[in-house]
KEKE-3310 file (N, C-alpha, C; in steps of 0.2 Angstrom, whole numbers, plus 5000, padded with zeros to 4 digits):
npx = (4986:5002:5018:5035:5049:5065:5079:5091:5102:5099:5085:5068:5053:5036:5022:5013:5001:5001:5001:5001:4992:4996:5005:5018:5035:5053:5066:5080:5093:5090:5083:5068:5055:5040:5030:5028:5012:5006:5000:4998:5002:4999:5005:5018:5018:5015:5026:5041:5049:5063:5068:5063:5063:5056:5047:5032:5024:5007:4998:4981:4973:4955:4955:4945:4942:4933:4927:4923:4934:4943:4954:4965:4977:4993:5005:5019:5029:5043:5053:5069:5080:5096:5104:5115:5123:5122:5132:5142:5152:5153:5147:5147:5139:5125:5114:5100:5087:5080:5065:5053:5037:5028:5013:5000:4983:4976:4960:4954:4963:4967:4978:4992:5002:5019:5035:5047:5059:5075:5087:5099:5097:5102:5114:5105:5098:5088:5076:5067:5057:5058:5047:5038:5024:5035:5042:5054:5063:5073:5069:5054:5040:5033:5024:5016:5005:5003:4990:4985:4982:4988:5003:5007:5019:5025:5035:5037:5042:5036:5023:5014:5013:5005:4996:4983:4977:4965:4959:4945:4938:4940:4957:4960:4964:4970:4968:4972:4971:4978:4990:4993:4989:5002:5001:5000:5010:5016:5026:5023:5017:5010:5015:5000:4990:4977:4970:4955:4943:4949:4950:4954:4962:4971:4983:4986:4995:4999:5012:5013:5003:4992:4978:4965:4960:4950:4943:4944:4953:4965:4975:4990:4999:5013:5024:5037:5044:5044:5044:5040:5028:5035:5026:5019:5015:5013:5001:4985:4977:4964:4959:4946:4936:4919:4903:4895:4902:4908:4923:4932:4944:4952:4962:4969:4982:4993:4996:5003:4998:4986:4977:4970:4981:4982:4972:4964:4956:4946:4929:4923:4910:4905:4905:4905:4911:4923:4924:4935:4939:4941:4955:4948:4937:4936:4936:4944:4939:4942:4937:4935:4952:4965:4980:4996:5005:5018:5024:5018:5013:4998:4985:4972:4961:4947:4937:4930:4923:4922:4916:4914:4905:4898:4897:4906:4910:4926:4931:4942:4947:4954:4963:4976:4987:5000:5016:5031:5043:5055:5067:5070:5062:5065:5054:5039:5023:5004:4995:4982:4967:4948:4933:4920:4907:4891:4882:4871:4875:4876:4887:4897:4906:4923:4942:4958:4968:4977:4991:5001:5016:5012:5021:5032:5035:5036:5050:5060)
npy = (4992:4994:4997:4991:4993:4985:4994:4987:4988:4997:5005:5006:5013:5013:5013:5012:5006:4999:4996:4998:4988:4978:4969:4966:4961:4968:4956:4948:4945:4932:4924:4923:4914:4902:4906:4895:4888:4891:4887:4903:4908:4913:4923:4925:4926:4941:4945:4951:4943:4937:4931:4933:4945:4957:4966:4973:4984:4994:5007:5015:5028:5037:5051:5061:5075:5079:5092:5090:5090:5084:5071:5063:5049:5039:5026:5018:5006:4998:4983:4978:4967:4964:4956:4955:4955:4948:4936:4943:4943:4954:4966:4978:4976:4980:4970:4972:4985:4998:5006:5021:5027:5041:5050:5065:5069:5085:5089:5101:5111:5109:5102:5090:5083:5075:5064:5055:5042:5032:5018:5007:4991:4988:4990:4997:5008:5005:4993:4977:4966:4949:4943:4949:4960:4974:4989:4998:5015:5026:5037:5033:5023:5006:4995:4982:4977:4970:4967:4964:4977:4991:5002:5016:5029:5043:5054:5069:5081:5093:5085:5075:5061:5049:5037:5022:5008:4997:4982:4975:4964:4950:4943:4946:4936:4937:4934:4915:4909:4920:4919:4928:4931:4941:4942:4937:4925:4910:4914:4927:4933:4936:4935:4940:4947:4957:4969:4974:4988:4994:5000:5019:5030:5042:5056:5068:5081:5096:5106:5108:5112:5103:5089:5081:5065:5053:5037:5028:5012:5004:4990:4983:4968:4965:4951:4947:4938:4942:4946:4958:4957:4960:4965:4975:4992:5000:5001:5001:5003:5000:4998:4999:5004:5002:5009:5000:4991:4982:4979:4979:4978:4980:4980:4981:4978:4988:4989:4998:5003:5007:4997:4983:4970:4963:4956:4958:4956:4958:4953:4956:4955:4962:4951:4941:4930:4931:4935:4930:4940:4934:4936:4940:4946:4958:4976:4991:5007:5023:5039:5052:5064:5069:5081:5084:5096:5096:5087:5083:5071:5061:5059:5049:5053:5049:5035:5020:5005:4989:4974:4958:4959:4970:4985:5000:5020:5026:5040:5053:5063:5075:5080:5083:5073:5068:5059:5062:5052:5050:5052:5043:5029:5030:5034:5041:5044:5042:5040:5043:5049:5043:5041:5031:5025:5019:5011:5020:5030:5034:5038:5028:5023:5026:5029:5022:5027:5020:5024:5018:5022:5031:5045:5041:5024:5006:5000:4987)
npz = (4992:4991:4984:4980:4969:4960:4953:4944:4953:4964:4973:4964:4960:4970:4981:4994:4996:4992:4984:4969:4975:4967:4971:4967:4964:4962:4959:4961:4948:4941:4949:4949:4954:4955:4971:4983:4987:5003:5022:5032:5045:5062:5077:5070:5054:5053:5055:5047:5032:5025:5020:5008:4992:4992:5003:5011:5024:5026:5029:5027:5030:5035:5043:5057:5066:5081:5076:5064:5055:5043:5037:5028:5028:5027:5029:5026:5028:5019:5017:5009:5001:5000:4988:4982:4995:5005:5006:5015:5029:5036:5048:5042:5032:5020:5021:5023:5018:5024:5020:5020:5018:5023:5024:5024:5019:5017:5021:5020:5021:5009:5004:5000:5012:5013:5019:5019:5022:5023:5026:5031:5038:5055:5069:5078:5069:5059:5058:5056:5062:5063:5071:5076:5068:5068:5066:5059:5058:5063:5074:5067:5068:5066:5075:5079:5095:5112:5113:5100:5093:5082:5081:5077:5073:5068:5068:5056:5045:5043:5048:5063:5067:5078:5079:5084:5080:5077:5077:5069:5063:5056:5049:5033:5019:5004:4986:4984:4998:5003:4996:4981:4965:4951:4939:4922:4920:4934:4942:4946:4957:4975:4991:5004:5015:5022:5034:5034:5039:5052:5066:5071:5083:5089:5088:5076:5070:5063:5056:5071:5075:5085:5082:5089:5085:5077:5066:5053:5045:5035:5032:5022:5020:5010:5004:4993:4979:4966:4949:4939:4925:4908:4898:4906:4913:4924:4939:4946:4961:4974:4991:5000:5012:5017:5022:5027:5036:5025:5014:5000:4989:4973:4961:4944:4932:4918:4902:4891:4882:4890:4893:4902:4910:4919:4933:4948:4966:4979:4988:5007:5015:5028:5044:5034:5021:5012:4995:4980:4971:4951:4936:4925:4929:4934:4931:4926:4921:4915:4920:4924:4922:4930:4929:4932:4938:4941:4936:4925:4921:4919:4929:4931:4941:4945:4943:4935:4941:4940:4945:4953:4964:4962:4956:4953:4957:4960:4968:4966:4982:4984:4970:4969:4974:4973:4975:4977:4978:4974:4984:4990:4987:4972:4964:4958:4960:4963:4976:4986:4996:4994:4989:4989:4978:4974:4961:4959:4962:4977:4989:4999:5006:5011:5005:4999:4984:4973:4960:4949:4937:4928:4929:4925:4915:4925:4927:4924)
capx = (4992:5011:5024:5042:5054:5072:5081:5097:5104:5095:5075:5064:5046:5031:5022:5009:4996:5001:5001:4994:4990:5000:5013:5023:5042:5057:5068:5087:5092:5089:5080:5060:5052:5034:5030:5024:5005:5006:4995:5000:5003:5000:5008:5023:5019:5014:5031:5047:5051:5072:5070:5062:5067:5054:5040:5030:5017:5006:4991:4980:4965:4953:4951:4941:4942:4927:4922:4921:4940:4944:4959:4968:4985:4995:5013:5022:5036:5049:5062:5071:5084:5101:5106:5125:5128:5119:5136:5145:5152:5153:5142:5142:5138:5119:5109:5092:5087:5073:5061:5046:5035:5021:5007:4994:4979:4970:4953:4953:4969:4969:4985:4996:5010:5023:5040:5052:5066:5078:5093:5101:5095:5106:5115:5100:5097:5082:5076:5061:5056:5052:5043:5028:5026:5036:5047:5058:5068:5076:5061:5048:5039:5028:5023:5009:5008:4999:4982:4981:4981:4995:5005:5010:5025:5029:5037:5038:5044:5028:5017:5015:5007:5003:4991:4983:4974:4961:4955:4937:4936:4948:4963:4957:4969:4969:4971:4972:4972:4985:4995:4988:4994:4999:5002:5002:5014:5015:5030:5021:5014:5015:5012:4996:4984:4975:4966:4952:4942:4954:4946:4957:4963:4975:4984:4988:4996:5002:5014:5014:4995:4989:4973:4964:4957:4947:4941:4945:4958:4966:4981:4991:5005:5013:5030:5037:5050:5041:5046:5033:5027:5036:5021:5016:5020:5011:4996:4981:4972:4961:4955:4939:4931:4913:4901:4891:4908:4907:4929:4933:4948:4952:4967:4973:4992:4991:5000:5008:4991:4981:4975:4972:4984:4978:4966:4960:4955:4939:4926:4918:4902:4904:4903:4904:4914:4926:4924:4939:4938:4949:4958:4943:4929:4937:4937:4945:4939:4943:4933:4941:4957:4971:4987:5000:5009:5026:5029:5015:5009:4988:4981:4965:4958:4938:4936:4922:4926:4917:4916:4908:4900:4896:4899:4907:4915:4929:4932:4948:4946:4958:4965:4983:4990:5005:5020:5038:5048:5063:5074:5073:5061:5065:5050:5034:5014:5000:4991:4978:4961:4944:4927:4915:4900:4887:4880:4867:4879:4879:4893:4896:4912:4929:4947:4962:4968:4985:4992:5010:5016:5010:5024:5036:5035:5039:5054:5065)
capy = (4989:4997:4990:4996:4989:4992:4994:4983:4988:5005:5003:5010:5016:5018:5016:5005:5004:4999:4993:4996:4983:4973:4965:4964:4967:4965:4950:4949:4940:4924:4922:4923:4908:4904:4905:4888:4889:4889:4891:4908:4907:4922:4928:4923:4929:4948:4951:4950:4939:4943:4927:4935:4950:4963:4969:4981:4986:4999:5009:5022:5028:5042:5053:5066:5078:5082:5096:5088:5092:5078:5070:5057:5048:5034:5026:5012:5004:4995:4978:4976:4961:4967:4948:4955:4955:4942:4929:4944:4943:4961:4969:4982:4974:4983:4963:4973:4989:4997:5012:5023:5037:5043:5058:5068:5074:5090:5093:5109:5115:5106:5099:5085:5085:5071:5062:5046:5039:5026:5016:5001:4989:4984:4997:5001:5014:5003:4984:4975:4959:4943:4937:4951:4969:4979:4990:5007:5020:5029:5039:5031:5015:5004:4991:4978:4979:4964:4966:4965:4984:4995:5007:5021:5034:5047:5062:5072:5088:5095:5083:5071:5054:5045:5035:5018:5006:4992:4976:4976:4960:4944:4946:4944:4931:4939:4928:4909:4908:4921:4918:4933:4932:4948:4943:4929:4919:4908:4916:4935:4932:4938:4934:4947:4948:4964:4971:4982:4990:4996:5009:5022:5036:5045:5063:5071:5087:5097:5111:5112:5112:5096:5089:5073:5060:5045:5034:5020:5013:4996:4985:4979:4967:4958:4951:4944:4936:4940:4951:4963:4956:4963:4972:4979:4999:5002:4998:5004:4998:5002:4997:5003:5000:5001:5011:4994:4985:4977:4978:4979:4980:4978:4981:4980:4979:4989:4990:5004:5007:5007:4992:4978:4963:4955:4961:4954:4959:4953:4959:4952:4959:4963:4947:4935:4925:4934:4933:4933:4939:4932:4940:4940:4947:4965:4977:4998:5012:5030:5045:5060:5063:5077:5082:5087:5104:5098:5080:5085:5064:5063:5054:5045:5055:5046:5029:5017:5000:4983:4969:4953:4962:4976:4992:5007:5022:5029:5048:5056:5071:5079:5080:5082:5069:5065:5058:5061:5048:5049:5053:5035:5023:5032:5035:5047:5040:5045:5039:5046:5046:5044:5041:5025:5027:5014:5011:5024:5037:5037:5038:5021:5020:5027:5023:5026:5025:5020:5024:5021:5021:5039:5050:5034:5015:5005:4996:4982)
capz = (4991:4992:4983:4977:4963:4959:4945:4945:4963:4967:4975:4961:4960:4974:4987:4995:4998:4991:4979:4971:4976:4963:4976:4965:4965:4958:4962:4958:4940:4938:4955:4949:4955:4958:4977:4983:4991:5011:5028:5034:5051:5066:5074:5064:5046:5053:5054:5042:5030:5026:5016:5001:4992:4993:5008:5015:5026:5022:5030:5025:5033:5034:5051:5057:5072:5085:5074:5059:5050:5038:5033:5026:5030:5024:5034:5023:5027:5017:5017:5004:5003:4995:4986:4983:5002:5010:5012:5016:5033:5037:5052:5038:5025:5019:5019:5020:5017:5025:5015:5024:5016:5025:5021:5028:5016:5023:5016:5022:5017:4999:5003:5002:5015:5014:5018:5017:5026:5020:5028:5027:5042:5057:5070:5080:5066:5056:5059:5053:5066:5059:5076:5074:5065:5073:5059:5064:5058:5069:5077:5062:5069:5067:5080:5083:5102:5115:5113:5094:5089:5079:5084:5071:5077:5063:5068:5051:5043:5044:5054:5067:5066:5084:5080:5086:5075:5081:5073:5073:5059:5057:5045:5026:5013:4997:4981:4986:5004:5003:4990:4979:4957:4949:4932:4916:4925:4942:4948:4945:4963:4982:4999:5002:5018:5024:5040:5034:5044:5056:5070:5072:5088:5093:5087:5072:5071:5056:5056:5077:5077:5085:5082:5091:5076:5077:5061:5049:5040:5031:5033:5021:5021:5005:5004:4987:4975:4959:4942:4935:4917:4904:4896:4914:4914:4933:4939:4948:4966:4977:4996:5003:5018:5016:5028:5031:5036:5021:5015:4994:4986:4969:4956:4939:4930:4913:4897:4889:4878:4897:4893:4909:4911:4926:4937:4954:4972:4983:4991:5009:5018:5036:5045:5031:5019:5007:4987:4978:4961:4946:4934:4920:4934:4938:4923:4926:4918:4916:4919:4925:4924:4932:4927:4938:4938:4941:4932:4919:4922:4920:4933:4930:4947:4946:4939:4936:4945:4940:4949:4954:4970:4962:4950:4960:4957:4965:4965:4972:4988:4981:4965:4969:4981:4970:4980:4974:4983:4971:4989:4994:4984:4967:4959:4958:4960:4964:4980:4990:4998:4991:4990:4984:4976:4970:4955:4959:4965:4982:4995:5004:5007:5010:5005:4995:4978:4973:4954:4947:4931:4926:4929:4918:4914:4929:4923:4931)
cpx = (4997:5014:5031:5045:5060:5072:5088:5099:5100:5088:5073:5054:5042:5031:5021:5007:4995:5000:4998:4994:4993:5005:5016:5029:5048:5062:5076:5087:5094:5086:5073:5059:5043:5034:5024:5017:5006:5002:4998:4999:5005:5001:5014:5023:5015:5021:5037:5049:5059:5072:5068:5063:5062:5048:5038:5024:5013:4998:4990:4972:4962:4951:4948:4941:4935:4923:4921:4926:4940:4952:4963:4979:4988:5004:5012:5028:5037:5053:5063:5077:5087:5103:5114:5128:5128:5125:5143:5146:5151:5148:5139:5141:5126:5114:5102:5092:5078:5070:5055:5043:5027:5017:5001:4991:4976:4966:4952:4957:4970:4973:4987:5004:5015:5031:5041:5057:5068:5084:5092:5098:5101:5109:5111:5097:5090:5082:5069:5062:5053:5048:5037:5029:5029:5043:5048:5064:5067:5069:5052:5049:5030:5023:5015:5010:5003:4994:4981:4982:4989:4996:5009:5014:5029:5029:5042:5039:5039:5021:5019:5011:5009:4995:4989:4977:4968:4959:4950:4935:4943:4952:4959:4962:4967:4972:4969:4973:4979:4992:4991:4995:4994:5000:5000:5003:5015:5020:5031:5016:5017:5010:5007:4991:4981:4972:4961:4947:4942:4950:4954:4956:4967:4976:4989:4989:5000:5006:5014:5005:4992:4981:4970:4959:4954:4942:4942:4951:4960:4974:4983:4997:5005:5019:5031:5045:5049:5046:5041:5034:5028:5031:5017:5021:5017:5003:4991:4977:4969:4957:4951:4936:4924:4909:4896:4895:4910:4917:4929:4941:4950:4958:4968:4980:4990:4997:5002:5001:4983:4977:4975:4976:4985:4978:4966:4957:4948:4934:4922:4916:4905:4902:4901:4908:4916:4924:4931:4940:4944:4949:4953:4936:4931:4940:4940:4942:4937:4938:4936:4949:4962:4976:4991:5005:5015:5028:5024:5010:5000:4986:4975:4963:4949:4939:4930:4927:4921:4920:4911:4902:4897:4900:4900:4910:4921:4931:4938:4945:4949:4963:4975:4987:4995:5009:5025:5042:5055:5068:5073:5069:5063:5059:5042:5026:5010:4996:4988:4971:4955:4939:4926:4910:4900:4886:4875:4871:4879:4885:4889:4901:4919:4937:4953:4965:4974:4987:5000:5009:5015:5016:5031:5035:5039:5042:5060:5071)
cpy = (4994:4993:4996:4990:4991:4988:4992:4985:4992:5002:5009:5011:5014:5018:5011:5001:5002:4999:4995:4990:4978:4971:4961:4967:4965:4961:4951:4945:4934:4922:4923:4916:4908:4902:4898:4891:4886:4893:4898:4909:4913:4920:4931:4926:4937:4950:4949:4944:4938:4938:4928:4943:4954:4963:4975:4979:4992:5000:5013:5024:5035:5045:5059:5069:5079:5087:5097:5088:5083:5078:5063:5055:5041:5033:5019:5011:4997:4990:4977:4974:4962:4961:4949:4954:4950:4936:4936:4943:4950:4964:4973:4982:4976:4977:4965:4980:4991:5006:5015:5028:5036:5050:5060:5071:5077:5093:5099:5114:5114:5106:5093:5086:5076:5071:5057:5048:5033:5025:5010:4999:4985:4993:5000:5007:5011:4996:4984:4969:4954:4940:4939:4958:4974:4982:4996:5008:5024:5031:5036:5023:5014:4997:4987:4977:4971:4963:4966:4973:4984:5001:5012:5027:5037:5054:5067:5077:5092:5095:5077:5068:5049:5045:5027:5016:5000:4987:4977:4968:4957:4947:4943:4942:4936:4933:4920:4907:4911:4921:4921:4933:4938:4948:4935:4922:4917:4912:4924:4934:4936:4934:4938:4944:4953:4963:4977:4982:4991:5002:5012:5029:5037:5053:5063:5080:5091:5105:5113:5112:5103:5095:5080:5072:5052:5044:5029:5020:5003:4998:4983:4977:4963:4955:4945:4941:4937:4945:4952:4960:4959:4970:4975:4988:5003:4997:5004:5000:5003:4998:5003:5000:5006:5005:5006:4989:4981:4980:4976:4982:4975:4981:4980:4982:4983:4987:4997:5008:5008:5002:4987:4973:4960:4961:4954:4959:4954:4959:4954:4957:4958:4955:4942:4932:4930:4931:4935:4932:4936:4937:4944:4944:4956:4968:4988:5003:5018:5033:5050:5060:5072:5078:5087:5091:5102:5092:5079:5076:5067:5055:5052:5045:5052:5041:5023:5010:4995:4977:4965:4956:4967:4980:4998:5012:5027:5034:5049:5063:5077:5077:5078:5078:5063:5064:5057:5057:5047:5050:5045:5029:5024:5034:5040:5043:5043:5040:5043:5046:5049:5042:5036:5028:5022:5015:5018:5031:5041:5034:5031:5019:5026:5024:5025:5021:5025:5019:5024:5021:5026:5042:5046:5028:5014:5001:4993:4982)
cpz = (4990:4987:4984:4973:4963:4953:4946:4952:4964:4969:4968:4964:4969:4978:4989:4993:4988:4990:4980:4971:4972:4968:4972:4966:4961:4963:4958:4952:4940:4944:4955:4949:4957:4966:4979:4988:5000:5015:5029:5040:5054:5072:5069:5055:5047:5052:5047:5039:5026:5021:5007:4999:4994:4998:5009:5018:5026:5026:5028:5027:5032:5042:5052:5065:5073:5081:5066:5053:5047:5037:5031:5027:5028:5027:5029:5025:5025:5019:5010:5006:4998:4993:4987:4989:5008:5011:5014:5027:5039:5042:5048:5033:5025:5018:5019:5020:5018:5024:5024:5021:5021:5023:5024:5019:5022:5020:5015:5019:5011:5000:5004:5007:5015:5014:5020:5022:5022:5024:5031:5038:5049:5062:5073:5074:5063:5058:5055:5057:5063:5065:5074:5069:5070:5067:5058:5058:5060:5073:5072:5066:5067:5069:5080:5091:5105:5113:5105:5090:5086:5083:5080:5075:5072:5063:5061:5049:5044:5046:5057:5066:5072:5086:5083:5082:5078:5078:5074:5068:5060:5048:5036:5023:5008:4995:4984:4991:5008:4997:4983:4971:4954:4945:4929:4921:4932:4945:4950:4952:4971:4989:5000:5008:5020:5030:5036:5041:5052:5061:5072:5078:5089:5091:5079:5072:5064:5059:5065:5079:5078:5085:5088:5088:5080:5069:5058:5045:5037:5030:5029:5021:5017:5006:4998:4985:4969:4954:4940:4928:4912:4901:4901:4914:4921:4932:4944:4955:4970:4982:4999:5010:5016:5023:5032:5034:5034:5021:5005:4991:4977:4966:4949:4935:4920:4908:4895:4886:4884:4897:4900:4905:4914:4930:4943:4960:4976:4987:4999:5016:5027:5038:5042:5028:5013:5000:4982:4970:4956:4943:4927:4924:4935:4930:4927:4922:4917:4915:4918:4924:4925:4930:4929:4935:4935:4936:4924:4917:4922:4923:4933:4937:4948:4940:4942:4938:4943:4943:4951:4959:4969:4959:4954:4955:4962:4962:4970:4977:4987:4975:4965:4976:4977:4976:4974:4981:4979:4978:4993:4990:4974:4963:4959:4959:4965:4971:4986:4993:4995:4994:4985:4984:4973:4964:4953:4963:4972:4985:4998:5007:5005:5010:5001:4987:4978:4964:4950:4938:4925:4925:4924:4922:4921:4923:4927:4928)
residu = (UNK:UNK:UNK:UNK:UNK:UNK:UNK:UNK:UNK:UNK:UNK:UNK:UNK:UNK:UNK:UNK:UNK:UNK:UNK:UNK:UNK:UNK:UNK:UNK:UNK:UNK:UNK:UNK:UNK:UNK:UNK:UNK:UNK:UNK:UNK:UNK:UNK:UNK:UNK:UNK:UNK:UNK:UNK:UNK:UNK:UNK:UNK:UNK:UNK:UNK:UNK:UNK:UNK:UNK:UNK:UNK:UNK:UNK:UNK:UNK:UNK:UNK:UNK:UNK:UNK:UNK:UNK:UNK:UNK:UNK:UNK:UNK:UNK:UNK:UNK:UNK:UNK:UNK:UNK:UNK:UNK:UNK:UNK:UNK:UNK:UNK:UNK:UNK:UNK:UNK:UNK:UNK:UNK:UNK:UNK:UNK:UNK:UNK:UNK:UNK:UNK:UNK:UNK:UNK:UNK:UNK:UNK:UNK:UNK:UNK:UNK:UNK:UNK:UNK:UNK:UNK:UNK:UNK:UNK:UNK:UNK:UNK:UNK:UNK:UNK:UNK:UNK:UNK:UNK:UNK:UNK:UNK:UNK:UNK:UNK:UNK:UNK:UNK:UNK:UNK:UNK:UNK:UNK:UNK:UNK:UNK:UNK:UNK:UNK:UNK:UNK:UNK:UNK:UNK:UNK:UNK:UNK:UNK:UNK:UNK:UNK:UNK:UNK:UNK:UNK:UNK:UNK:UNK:UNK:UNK:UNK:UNK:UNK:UNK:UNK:UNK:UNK:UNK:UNK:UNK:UNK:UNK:UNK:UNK:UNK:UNK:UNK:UNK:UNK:UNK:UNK:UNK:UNK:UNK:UNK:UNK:UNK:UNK:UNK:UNK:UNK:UNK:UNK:UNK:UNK:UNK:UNK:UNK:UNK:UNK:UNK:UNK:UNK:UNK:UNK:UNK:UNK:UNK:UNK:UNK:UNK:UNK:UNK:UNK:UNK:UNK:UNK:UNK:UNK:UNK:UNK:UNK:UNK:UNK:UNK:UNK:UNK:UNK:UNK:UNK:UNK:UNK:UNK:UNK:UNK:UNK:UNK:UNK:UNK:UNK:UNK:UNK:UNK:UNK:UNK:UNK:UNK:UNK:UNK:UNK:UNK:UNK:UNK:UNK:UNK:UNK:UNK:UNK:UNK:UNK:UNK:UNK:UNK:UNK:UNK:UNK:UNK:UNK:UNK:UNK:UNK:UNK:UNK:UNK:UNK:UNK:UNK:UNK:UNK:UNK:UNK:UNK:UNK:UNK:UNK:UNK:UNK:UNK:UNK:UNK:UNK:UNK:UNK:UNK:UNK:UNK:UNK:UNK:UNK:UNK:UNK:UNK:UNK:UNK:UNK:UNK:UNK:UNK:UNK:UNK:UNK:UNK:UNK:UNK:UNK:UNK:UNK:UNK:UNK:UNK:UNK:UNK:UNK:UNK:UNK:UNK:UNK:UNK:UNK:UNK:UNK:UNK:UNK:UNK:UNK:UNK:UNK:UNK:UNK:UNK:UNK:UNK:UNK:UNK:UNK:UNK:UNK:UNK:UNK:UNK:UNK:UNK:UNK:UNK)
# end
């Protein structure tokens, strides 16, 4: 899970995958309401919804070249709905505002490479489609095409992403048939479906050197009206795809003292029937943890994960896969890609971890 927030007009904090996975966001003042329970209709609810303040869509997968290179990648992008502008009449008046970070990890290299785009929507310059996913700046896109698949097109300061993504399972509702809670209160909620187990091919290149990838990845896509609960300072999530095609993701919202505040996620087995956990079934906690050079924040990089499906942990690939997005979404968070392990400490799974609230308190 992805999100972002702002702080009175500005976008504040993260990323995606989101969210983590908390789909939450911030809403203009006096506008939190709870989101009423509705079907989700496709192709129709893949793309933009302009009528509520915050979205994103958000991938992140794991790919591997023919001779065994590793790497990890993540493409999010951003709407966010300006409320001051919206009865302005003005061609140039800013009515939405569209975000984007994307990232390469490279095992090999122990690095993180990333970067962002931001600009206001409208002008050929950025849009977002309410028919289907199809969600651009300038040369950054990110398309659902005929047949079903994505289409990723991120030519970046020091790498390329033309990738293409496959469904290989049906779309998975999180929360309530969809309507996924991320706090206390009803109107602490978001819109919230995934695609996991995504086949991934095409070309990644870093620095001029192209490489050709194929492997796995996961879809999400929230869109909200809500406000983060006041004793909420980030949160923590994580989607997995499974090597038996089973599909697990889980999250928690903490407090100041890293305490949970609500929790959820689900878990469903290759060819079966989703479980979706409550907020009393999913518990986080810390093993390892890192601490980053430059913002001196300590990521809790290996955590123990309990769940109704099962006891996991997930470990990070690499330690430093901090992202500063202060040049467009404002704020700093860790997400990157890892590894599952069972109870019994083998590998089963890969996927990525998403953490805010480290580097400072999210705050509305």
């Amino acid at each position: 899970m992805s999100m972002m927030w702002t702080m009175g007009a500005a976008p504040f904090a993260p990323s995606r995958r989101g969210l983590l996975l908390a789909a939450l966001c911030a809403a203009a003042p006096g506008m939190a309401w709870a989101l009423p329970a509705r079907t989700l209709q496709f192709p129709r609810d893949f793309g933009s919804h302009p009528d509520l303040h915050t979205e994103w869509w958000y991938i992140t997968g794991h790919a591997r070249t023919a001779a065994g290179r590793e790497f990890g990648f993540q493409v999010t992008f951003f709407r966010s709905r300006v409320e001051a502008t919206q009865n302005m009449r003005s061609a140039f008046a800013a009515k939405n505002l569209v975000f984007a970070h994307a990232a390469v990890t490279d095992l090999e290299g122990r690095v993180l490479l990333h970067d962002q785009r931001i600009a206001r929507a409208g002008f050929g310059v950025a849009s977002a489609s309410d028919a289907d996913t199809d969600v651009r700046i300038r040369d950054w896109s990110l398309a659902r095409q005929k047949d079903g698949s994505y289409a990723a097109r991120i030519p970046a300061g020091e790498f390329t992403l033309d990738l293409r993504f496959t469904p290989t399972q049906p779309v998975l509702l999180q929360g309530n048939a969809g309507l996924s809670r991320k706090g206390p209160e009803e109107a602490q909620a978001s819109y919230y479906y995934s695609e996991p187990q995504l086949k991934v091919q095409g070309k990644l290149a870093l620095t001029g050197q192209a490489f050709e990838v194929d492997g796995g990845a996961w879809l999400d896509h929230e869109w909200s009206e809500a406000l983060m609960h006041p004793e909420a300072v980030g949160w923590d999530w994580i989607g997995m795809n499974l090597d038996d095609g089973s599909a697990l993701t889980a999250f928690h919202l903490r407090r100041a003292d890293g305490s949970g505040l609500w929790a959820g996620g689900s878990f469903r087995p290759r060819d079966g029937v989703a479980r979706i956990f409550k907020n009393d079934e999913v518990r986080f906690e810390r093993i390892n943890a890192w601490t980053s050079p430059r913002t001196q924040a300590k990521y809790p990089t290996q955590w123990r994960v309990q769940t109704p499906s099962g006891n996991f942990v997930v470990r990070a690939l690499l330690d430093d896969q901090e992202l500063d997005s202060r040049g467009s979404t404002g704020g700093v968070y860790w997400e990157g890609l890892s590894e599952l392990l069972d109870a019994q400490g083998r590998r089963v799974g890969s996927g990525y971890l998403e953490m805010t609230g480290y580097a400072a308190p999210l705050r509305l």
